[in-house]
C-alpha positions in Angstrom: 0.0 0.0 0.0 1.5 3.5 -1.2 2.1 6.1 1.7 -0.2 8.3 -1.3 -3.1 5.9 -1.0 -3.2 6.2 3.4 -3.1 10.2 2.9 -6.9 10.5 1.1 -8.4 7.6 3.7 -8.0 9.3 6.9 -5.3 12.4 8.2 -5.3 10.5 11.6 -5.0 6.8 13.1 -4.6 5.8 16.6 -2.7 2.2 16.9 -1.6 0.4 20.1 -0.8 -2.8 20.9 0.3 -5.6 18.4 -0.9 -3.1 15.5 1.8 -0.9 16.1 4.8 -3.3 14.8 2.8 -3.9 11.3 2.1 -0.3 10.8 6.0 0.0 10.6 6.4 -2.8 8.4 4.0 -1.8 5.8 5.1 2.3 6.3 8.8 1.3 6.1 8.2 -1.1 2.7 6.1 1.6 0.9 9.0 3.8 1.9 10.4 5.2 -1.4 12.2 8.2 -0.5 13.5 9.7 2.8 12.8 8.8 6.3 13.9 11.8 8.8 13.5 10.5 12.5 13.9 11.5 15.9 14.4 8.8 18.7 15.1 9.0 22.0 16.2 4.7 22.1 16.2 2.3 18.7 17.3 -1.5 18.6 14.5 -3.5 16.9 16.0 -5.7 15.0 13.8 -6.4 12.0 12.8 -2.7 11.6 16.4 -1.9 11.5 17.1 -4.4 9.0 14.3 -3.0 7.3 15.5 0.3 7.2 19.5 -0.2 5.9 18.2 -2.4 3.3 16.1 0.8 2.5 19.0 2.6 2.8 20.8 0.5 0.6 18.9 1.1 -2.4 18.5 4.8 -2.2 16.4 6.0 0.3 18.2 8.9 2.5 17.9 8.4 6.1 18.4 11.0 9.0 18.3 10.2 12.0 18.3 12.5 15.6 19.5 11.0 18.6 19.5 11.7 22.4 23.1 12.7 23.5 22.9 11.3 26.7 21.2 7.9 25.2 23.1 7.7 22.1 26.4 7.2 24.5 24.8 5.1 27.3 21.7 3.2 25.8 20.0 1.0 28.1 18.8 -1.2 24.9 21.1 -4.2 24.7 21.0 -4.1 20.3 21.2 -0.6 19.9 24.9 0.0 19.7 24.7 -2.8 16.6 22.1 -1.5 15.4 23.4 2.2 14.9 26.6 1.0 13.5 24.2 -0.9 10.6 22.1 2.1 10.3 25.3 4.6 9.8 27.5 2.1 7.6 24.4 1.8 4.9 24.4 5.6 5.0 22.0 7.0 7.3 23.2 10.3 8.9 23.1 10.7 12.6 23.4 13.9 14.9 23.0 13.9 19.1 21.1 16.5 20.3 21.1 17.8 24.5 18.6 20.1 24.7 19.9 23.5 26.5 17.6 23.1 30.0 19.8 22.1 32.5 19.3 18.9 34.2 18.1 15.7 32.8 17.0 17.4 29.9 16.8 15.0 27.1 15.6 14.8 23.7 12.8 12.5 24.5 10.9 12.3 20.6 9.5 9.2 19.0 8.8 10.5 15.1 9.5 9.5 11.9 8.6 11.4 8.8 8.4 9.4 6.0 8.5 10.4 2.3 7.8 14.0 3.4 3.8 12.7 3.4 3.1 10.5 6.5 4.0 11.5 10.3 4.3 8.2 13.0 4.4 9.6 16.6 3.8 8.9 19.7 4.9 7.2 22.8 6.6 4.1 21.3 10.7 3.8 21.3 11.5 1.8 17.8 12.3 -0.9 20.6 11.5 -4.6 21.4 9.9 -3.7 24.5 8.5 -0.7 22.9 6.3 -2.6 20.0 5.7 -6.1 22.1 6.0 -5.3 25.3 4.8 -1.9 26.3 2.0 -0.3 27.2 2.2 2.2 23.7 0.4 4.7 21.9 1.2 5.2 18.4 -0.5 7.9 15.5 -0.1 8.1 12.0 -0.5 11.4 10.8 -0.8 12.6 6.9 -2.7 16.0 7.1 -0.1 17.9 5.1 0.0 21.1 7.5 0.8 18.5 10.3 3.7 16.4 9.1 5.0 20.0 7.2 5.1 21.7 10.9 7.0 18.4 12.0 9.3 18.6 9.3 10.1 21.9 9.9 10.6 21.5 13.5 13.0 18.6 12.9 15.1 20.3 10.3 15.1 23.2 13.2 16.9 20.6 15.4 18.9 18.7 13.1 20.7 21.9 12.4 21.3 22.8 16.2 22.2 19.3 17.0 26.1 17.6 16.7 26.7 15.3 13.7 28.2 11.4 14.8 31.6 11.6 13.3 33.7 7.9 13.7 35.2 9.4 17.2 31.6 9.3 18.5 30.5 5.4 17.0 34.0 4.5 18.7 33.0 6.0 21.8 29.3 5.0 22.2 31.2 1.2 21.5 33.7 1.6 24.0 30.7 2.4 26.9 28.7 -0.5 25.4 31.4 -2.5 25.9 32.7 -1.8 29.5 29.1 -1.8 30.6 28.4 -5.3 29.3 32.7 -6.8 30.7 31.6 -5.0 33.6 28.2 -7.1 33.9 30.4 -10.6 33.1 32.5 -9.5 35.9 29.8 -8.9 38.6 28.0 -11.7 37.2 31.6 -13.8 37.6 31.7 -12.4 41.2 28.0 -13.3 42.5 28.6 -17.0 41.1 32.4 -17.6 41.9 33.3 -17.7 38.6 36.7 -16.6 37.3 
């Protein structure tokens, strides 16, 4: 099903549950373009797969990433999955937002084909799309997903493009993290 075809149906649709997971399938297939995203945590597997072999045969990809996340994700695929995403071409940037605090660039969008807008609460997780408790909206009133658009071009501009030092560095956290789970794990069973 075209993106084209959705837009003249119906401007908005609520999904939850175990309709949110195919609603990314079909979106990300009918994909023909660009996809410009902003995430706050990403490691789903298929969808990634999904979207470097979209990558791979043309489609541009930007993608906005918490700072504070992109270094120290709590999702146990999302380091891989980055490194797949940015070797098939997608382009990242970090973003901190300027509040002090915990402050954090906490958005779940994609804008796809500059036509159809997917928000809501939903992380492009595991847990997010068969776990959680989510709420997800696809959006193709033009005024909507152009406002979005604009806002995320708005942001990409302020925010830090991921140059090699910074895939090297969100690898070397990953990694530590997980020898230094082995280790405790070692310790509480008296492993060595």
């Amino acid at each position: 099903e075209a993106i084209a075809d959705k837009v003249a149906e119906q401007p908005v649709v609520f999904y939850t549950k175990a309709e949110m997971l195919p609603l990314f399938k079909r979106t990300f297939n009918a994909m023909r373009s660009s996809f410009s995203t902003m995430q706050y945590q990403i490691d789903h597997t298929e969808l990634c797969i999904l979207l470097v072999t979209k990558l791979m045969t043309g489609v541009t990809g930007r993608m906005l990433l918490d700072k504070a996340n992109f270094y120290q994700s709590s999702c146990a695929r999302q380091c891989a999955r980055l490194h797949e995403l940015k070797t098939a071409g997608c382009e990242m940037r970090i973003l901190k937002p300027t509040k002090a605090g915990f402050a954090c660039m906490h958005v779940k969008t994609w804008i796809v084909d500059g036509v159809e807008l997917l928000t809501g609460s939903v992380n492009l997780t595991h847990n997010g799309l068969e776990n959680n408790k989510e709420h997800l909206y696809s959006i193709t009133h033009r005024e909507t997903v152009q406002q979005v658009q604009e806002d995320f071009d708005m942001m990409w501009e302020l925010a830090t493009p991921v140059k090699e030092s910074h895939m090297r560095c969100m690898q070397d956290n990953w990694d530590k993290r997980h020898q230094d789970k082995k280790d405790t794990w070692h310790q509480v069973h008296g492993k060595s």
